[in-house]
C-alpha positions as CSV (number, residue, x, y, z in Angstrom):
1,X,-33.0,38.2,-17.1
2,X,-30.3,35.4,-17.8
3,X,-31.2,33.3,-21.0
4,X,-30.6,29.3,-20.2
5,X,-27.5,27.6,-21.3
6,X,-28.4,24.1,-23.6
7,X,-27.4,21.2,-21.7
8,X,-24.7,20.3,-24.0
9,X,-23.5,23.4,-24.5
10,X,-22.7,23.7,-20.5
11,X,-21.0,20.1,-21.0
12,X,-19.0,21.2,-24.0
13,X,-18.2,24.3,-21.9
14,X,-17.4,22.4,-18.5
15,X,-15.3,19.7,-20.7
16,X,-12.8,22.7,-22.0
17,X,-12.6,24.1,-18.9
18,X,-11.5,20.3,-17.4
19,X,-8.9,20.4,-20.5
20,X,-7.7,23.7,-20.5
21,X,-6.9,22.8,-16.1
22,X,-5.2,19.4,-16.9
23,X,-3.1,21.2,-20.1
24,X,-2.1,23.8,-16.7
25,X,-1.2,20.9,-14.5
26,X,0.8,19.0,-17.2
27,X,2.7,22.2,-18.3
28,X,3.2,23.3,-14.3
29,X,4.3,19.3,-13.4
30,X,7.5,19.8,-16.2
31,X,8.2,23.2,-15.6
32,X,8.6,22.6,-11.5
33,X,10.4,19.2,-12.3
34,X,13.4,21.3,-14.9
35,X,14.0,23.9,-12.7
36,X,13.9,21.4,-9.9
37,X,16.4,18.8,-11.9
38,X,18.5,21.8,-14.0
39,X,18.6,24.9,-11.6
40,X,17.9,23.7,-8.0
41,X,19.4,20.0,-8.2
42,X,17.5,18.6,-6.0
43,X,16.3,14.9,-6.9
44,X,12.9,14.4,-8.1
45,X,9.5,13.2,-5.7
46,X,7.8,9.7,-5.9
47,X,4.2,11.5,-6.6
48,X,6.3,13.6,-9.3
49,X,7.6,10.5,-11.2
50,X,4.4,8.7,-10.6
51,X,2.6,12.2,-12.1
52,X,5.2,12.0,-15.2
53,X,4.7,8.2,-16.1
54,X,0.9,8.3,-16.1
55,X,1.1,12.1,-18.5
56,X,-0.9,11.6,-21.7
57,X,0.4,10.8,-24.9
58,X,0.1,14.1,-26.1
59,X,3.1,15.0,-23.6
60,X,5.2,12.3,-24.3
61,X,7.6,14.5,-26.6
62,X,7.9,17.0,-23.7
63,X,8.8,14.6,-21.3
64,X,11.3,12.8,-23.6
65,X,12.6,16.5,-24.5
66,X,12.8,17.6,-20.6
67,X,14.6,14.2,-20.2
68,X,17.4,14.7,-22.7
69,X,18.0,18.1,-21.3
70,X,18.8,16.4,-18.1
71,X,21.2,13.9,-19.8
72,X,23.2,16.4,-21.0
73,X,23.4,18.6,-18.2
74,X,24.3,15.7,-16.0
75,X,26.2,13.1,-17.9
76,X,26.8,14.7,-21.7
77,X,26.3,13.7,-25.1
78,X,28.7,10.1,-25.2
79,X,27.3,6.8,-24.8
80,X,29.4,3.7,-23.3
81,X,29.2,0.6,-25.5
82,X,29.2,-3.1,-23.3
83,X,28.9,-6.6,-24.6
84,X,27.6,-9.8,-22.7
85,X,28.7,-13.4,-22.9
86,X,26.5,-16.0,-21.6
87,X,28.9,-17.7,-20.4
88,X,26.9,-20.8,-18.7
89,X,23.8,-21.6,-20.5
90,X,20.2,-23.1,-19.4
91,X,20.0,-25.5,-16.4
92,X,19.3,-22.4,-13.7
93,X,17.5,-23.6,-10.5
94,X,15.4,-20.8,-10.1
95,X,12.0,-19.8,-11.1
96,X,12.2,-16.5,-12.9
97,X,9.3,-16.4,-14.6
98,X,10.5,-14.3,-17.6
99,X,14.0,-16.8,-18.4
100,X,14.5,-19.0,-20.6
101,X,17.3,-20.4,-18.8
102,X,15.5,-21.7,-15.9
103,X,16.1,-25.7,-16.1
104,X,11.7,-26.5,-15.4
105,X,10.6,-24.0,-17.8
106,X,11.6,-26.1,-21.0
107,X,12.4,-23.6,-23.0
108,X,14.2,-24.1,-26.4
109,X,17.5,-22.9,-26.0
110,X,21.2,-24.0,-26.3
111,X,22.3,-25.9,-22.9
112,X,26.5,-25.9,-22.1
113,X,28.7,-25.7,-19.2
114,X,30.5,-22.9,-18.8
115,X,33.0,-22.1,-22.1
116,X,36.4,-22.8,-21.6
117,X,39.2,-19.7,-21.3
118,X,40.0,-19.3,-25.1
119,X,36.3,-19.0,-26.0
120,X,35.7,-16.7,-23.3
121,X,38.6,-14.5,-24.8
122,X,37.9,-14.8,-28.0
123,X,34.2,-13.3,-27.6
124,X,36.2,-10.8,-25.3
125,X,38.3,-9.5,-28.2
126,X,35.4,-9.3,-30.9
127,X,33.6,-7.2,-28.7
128,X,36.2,-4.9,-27.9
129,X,36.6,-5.0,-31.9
130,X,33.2,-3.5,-31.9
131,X,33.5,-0.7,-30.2
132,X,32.4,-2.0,-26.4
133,X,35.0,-0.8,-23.4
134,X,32.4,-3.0,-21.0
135,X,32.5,-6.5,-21.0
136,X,30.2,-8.5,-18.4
137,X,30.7,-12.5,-18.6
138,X,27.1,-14.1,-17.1
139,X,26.2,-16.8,-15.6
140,X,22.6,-18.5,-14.8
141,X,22.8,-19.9,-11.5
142,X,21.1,-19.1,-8.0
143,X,24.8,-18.5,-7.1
144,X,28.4,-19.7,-8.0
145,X,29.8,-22.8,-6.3
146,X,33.7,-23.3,-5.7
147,X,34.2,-25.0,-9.4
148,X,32.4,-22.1,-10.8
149,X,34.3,-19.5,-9.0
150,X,37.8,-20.9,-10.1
151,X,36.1,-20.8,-13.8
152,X,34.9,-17.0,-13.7
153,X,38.3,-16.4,-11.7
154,X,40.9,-17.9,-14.7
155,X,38.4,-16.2,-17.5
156,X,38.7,-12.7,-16.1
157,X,42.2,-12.8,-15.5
158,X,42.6,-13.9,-18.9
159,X,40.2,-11.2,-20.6
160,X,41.8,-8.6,-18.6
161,X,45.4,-9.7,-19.9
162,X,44.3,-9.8,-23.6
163,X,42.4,-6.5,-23.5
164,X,41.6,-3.2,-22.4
165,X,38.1,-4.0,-21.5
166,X,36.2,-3.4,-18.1
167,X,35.3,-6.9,-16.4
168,X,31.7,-7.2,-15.3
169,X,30.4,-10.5,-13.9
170,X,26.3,-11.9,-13.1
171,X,26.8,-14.7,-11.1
172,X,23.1,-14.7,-9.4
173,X,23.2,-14.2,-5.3
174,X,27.0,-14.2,-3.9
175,X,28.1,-14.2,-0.4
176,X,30.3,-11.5,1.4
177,X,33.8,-13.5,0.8
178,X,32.8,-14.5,-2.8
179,X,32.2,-10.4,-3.3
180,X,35.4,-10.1,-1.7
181,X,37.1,-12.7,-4.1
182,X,35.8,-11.2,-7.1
183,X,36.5,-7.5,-6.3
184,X,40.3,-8.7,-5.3
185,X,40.2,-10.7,-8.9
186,X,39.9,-7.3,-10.3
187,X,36.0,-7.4,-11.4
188,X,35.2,-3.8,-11.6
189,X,31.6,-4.3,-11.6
190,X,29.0,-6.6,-10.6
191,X,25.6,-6.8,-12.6
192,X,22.4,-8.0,-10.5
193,X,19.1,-6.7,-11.4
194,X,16.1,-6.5,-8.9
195,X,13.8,-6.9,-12.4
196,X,11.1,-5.3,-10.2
197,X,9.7,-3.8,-7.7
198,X,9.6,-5.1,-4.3
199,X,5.7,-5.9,-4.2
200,X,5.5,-7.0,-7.5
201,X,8.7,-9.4,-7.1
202,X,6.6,-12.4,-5.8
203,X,4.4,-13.0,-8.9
204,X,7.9,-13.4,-10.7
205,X,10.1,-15.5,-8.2
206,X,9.5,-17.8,-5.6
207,X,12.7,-19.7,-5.4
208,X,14.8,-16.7,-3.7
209,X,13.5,-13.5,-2.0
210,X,14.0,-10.1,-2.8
211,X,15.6,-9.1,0.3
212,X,18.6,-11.6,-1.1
213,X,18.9,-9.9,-4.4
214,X,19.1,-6.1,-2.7
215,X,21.9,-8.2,0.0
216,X,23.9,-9.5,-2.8
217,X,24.4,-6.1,-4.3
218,X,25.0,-4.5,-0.6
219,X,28.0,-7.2,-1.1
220,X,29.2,-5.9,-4.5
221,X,29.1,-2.3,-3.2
222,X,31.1,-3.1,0.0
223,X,33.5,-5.2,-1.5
224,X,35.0,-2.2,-3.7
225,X,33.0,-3.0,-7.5
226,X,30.8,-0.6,-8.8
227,X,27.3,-2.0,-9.2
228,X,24.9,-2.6,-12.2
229,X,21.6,-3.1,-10.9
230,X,18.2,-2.4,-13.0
231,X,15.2,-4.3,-14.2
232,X,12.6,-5.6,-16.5
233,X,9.7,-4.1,-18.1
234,X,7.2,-5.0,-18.9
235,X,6.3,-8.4,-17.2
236,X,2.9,-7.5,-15.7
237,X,3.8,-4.3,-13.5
238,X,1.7,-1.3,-13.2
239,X,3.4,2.5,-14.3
240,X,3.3,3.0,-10.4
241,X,5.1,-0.2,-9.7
242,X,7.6,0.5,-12.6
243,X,8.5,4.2,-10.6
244,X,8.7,1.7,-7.1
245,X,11.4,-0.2,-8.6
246,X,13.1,3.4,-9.9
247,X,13.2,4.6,-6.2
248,X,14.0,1.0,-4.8
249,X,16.8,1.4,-6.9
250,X,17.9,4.4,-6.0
251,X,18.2,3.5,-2.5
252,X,20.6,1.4,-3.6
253,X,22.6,3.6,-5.6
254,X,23.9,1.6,-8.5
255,X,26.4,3.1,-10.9
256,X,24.3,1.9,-13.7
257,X,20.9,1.0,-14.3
258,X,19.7,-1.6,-17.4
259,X,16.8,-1.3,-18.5
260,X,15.3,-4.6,-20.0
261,X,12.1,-5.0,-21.7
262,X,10.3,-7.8,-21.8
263,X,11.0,-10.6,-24.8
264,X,8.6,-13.5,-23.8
265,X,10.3,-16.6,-24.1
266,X,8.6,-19.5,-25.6
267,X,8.4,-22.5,-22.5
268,X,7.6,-20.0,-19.9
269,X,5.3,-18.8,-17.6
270,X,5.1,-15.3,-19.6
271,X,5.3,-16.6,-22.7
272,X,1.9,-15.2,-24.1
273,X,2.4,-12.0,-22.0
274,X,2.0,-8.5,-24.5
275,X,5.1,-6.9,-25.0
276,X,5.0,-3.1,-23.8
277,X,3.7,0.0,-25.7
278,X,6.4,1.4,-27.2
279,X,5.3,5.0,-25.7
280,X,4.6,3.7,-22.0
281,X,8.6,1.6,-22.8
282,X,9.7,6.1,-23.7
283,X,7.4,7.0,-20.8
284,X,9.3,4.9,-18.3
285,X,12.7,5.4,-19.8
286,X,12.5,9.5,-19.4
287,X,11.5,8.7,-15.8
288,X,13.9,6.6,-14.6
289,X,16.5,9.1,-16.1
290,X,14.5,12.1,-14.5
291,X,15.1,9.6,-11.4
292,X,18.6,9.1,-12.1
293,X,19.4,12.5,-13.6
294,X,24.1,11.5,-13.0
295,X,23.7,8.0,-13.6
296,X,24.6,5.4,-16.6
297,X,21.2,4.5,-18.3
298,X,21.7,1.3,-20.5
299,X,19.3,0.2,-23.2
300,X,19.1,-3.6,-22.5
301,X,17.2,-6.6,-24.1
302,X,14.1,-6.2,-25.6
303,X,14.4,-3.0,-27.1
304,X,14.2,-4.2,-31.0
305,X,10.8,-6.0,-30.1
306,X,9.2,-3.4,-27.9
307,X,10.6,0.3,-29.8
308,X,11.4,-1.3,-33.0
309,X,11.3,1.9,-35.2
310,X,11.5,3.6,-32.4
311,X,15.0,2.8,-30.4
312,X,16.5,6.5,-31.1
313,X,13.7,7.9,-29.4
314,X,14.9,6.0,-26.5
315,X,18.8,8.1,-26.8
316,X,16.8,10.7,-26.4
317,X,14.5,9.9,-24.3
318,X,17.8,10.0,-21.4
319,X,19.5,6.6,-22.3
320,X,23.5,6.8,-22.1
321,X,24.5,3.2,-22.2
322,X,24.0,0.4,-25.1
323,X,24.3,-3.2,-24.8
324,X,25.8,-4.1,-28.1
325,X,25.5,-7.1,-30.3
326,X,23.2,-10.4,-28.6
327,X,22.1,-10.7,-25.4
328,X,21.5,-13.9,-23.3
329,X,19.0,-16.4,-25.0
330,X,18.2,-13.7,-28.1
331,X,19.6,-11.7,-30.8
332,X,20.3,-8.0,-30.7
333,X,21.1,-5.7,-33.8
334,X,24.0,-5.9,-35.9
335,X,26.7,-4.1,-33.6
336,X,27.5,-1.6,-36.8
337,X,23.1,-0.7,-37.1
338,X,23.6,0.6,-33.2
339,X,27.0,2.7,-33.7
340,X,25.1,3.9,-37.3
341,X,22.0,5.0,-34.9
342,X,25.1,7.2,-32.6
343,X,26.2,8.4,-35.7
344,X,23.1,9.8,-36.8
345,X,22.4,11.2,-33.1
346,X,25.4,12.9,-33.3
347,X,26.1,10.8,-29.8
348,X,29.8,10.0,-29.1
349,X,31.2,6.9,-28.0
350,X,32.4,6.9,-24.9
């Protein structure tokens, strides 16, 4: 005759076997996606990258590990170095609710028209000094006007005589012939980010839609410039809604992908928002790699508040691409801490 089980003994027992299935699932979920990504080639699934972003913290080093495998079957050890100049400061029309620069959000920050030529150069040179071979002048406007235009037009002829760096502009929403103008100007890359997903995009812009930010980078990609086109994380979005933007993206195709984190800015609308977990910021790097397995993945603002001790997980977490020095409205690390870091990950620089 059987003997009973104790009640908690059949709970202890029915918890294990609940464990021991999800440790099966987690182990089968990275197995299928390395040979899928490292044998088969064959780009990952939404419900994979949405399975991979939500794994436990236990698996985190896994995933990170499985994602620098794929960096380096893909793209190699070498990370490309770029630098930004804001070129125009404050005074944007729009609404972004995470910038500082928007003119009705108040925020403390330094307000100029855009630099003249020699300052522009001068950044342009210290930055190449460095160790950047990208250089992306920025500018926070909905879009530039004809004065503007002529402005970013004599500053990138200039920085392209007086270095060897690799012109990037962010001029905010262009038109077909200002794409054109740029591309013939030689801009070799244009920089504007969808910040996030379709369907999360309205709770952080009103002022211009999404459809206008994915046609002003159709326009960069037809007029000849490669295109740099990520996001920010970090400003309210769910994991799932961080892998939407991830395939958004790729339907895009950019050449490189930034990945931002959100800094909240004092004077605006996310000013008292949480910054991100530093193992959900690893989480969602590893993913967009496994996403973008042949792609340039660029650590962007934010990183020094959200992964502090942390940032060299983020190298190897799939990241090939550093901004180096400041960033917009906030200070990055010392230019030599971040080639130190590449030193110590015995990463090249590109």
């Amino acid at each position: 005759m059987a003997r009973d089980v104790p009640y908690s003994q059949a709970v202890a027992c029915s918890s294990a076997q609940e464990g021991d299935n999800r440790l099966g699932e987690h182990e089968a979920l990275l197995a299928a996606v390395e040979r899928q990504l490292l044998v088969e080639r064959v780009p990952l699934r939404f419900e994979q990258a949405l399975a991979l972003i939500e794994l436990d913290t236990a698996w985190v080093p896994q995933l990170i590990a499985l994602a620098h495998r794929v960096r380096l079957a893909y793209c190699g050890p070498d990370v490309e170095l770029e630098a930004l100049l804001n070129a125009k400061s404050g005074g944007c029309s729009e609404d972004c609710a995470f910038c500082a620069q928007a003119a009705r959000h108040h925020s403390p920050i330094p307000v100029y028209r855009f630099l003249d030529t020699a300052q522009v150069v001068a950044a342009a040179r210290r930055a190449e000094a460095a160790g950047a071979s990208h250089y992306c002048l920025v500018v926070a406007v909905r879009g530039p006007n004809e004065r503007l235009m002529a402005e970013v037009l004599e500053a990138v002829a200039a920085v392209r005589a007086a270095t060897r760096l690799k012109v990037s502009c962010s001029l905010g929403l262009l038109t077909r012939a200002q794409a054109e103008q740029l591309a013939a100007a030689g801009v070799a890359m244009y920089n504007h980010n969808l910040e996030t997903c379709r369907a999360f995009f309205p709770a952080i812009c009103t002022t211009h839609t999404y459809d206008e930010r994915m046609q002003t980078c159709q326009f960069a990609k037809a007029a000849g410039m490669e295109l740099c086109c990520g996001g920010i994380l970090g400003l309210g979005e769910t994991p799932r809604q961080r892998v939407e933007l991830a395939f958004e993206l790729r339907a895009l195709d950019p050449d490189e992908i930034p990945i931002n984190f959100l800094n909240p800015r004092p004077g605006t609308p996310l000013a008292d928002r949480p910054l991100l977990a530093p193992l959900d910021a690893l989480r969602a790097l590893a993913v967009f790699r496994l996403v973008f397995p042949d792609k340039l993945l660029r650590y962007a603002g934010g990183r020094e508040v959200v992964l502090r001790d942390l940032q060299a997980l983020g190298l190897l977490a799939g990241v090939n691409g550093l901004i180096l020095g400041d960033y917009l409205t906030t200070t990055g690390r010392p230019p030599a801490a971040d080639l130190q870091m590449l030193v110590d990950l015995e990463m090249p620089v590109r």
